[in-house]
N, C-alpha and C positions, 0 to 999 in steps of 0.2 A: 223217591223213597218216602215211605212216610214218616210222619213227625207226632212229637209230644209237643205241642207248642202252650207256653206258659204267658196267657195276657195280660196283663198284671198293671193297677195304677188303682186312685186313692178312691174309696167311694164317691157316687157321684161325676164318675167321667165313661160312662157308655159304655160299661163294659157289657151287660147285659142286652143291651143295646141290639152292640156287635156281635154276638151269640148270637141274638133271633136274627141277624142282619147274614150270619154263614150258614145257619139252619135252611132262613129261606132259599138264598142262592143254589145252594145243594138238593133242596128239595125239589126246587123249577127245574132242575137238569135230572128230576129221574131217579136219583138218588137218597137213599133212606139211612135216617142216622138214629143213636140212642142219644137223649138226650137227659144229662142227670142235674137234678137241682136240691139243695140242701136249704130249707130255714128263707126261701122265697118271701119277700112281703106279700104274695097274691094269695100265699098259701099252699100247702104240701102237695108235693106232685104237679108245682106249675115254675116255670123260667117266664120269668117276666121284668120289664124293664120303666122306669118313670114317663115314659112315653104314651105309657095305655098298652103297649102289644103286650102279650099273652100268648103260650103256648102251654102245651100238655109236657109231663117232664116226670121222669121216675127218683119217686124220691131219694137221695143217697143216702139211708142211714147206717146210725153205729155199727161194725161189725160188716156192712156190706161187702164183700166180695166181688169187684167190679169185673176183674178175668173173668171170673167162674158165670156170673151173668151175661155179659157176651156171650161166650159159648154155648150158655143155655142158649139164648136166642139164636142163635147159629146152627147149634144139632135141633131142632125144632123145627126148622125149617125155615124160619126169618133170614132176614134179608138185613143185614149191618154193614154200612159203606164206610162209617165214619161215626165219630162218637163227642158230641160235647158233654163239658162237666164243669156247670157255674158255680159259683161260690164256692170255688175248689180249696180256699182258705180255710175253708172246718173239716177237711179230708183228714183223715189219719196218715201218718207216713209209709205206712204198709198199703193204704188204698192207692197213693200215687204211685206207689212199684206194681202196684195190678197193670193200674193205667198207660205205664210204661210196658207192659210184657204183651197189654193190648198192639201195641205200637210194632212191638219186638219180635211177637210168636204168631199175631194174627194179621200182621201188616197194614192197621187200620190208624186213619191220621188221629187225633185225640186233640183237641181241640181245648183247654184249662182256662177258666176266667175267674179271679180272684185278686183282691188285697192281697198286698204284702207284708203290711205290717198294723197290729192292733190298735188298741186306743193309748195305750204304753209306750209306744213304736218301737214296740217288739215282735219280731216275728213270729207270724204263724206258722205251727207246726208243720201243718201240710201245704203253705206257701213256701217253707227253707225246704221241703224235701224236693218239689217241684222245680227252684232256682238247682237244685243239685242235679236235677237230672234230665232237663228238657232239653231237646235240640235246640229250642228257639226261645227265648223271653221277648215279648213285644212290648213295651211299655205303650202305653195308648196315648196318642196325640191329641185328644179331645179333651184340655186342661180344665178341672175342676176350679174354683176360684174361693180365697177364702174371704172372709165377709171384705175384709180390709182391700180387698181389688187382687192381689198378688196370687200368684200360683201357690193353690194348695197339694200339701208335699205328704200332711200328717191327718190321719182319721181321731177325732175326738170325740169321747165318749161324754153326754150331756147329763146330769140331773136339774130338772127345773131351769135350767140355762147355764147352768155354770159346770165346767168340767172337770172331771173327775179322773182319778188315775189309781184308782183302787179299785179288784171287785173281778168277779170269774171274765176269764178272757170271752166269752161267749154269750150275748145279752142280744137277741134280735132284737131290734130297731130298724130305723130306717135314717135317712140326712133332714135336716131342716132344708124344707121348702121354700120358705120366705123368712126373711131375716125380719122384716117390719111385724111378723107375727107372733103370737105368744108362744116360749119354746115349750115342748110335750116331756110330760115328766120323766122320761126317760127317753134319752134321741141321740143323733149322731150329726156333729158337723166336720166337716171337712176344714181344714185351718194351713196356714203358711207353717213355716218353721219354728218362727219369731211370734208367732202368738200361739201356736202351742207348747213355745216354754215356757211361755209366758200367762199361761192357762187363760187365754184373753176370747172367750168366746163374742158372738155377735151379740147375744143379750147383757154381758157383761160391759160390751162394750159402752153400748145406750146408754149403760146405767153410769160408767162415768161418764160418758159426755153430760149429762146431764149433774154430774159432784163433780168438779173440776178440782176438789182437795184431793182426788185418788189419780194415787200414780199408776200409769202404766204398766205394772211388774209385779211379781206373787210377793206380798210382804210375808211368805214366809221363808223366803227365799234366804 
């Protein structure tokens, strides 16, 4: 039968990866898919992953109608086996009941890759609509790490290195690539638990090892 299946885990752990990773598979065996990406670092109209791969991708914007484009494709004469939809985390809640009625009315698998939760670690709108309604949630086993060694659970949002918990839920960026580097004035790292309540990013961190008078902890706390 087919599925809405919901991939879901923290920036930074392959989920894009894993998209161009069921694109290709599906595409070696013959098989033609729609492929939708929103707000891509490679730029609009591409699914692309920190790896270097690259693919062609229809943009998803505001207001798209994902059913109704299928079936365009469909009565046109195209060929649709299957449908991926990355960064399914800035979907509207009405786009993932498309995506589901793709599932539902056209019997095509749907394939969802997204966060689950913001830099607030609050849900995103179109990630809580997606846990509401997919066959399947896969968390991805490919663990992100936060600067400190430990499994990163929380996406952190950066200014100049130090993170922030104010500000529209929606700011492309990208993750810090190397902790030993200068962080970009506007970025996204990936953190444990305990150091994103602790708002303790990897450049914050440096900075105390280096004042050994600052505590571990938000003194505004």
């Amino acid at each position: 039968m087919p599925e809405l299946v919901f991939f879901s885990g923290t920036m930074d752990c392959g989920k894009s990866t894993l998209a161009l990773q069921i694109e290709h598979n599906r595409s070696s065996r013959g098989l033609q898919g729609l492929i939708y990406s929103r707000n891509d670092r490679a730029g609009r109209g591409k699914l692309s992953s920190r790896l270097g791969l690259v693919t062609e991708a229809v943009e998803a914007a505001d207001g798209m109608d994902f059913y109704a484009h299928v079936v365009g494709q469909l009565s046109s004469g195209g060929r649709v086996d299957y449908v991926i939809a990355d960064e399914a985390q800035f979907l509207a809640p009405e786009q993932v009941d498309q995506l589901a009625r793709v599932v539902d009315d056209l019997e095509l698998d749907v394939f969802a890759f997204g966060i689950t939760t913001d830099f607030r670690s609050k849900l995103f709108p179109g990630s809580q609509r997606l846990v509401e309604l997919a066959d399947r949630i896969e968390v991805l086993q490919v663990e992100a790490l936060c600067w400190c060694g430990a499994r990163a659970t929380h996406n952190a949002r950066t200014v100049d290195g130090r993170m922030v918990v104010e500000g529209a839920q929606v700011v492309v960026g990208d993750v810090v690539g190397d902790v030993d580097s200068p962080p970009a004035e506007v970025g996204y790292e990936v953190l444990c638990r305990r150091h994103h309540r602790r708002r303790q990013t990897s450049a914050t961190a440096r900075a105390a090892a280096l004042s050994p008078d600052v505590l571990p902890v938000d003194s505004t706390k």
